[in-house]
C-alpha positions, 0 to 999 in steps of 0.5 A: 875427259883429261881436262878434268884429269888435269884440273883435279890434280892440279887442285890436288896439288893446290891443296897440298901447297897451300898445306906445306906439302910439296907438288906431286906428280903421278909417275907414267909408271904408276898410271895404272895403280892410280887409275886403280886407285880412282876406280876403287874410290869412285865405284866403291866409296873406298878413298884408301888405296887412293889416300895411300897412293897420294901419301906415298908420292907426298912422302916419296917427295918430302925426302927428296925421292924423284918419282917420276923420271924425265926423259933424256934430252936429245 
């Protein structure tokens, strides 16, 4: 099943660039608010938690914000 995580987002993210937008990356942090946020759009047909989560990534991108933070090197 991650390998159809993957893909989907890496057609995400192939979307928003081909739109201008920057790549996005979903945060270990925020793992559960975007499986949340999933659940809410496959079970009950509600892309709007979704659609707000990606929003605040791509925007969070846009302003040079890093959302998602690489461990320290050893």
């Amino acid at each position: 099943m991650d390998g159809n995580w993957r893909m989907s987002r890496f057609l995400m993210n192939t979307m928003l660039a081909s739109n201008g937008y920057p790549l996005t990356v979903i945060p270990v942090e925020k793992r559960t608010e975007y499986m949340q946020a999933l659940e809410r759009a496959s079970s009950y047909q509600d892309i709007s938690p979704f659609s707000k989560f990606i929003a605040y990534l791509v925007n969070e991108a846009m302003e040079g914000k890093a959302v998602a933070v690489l461990p320290e090197s050893k």
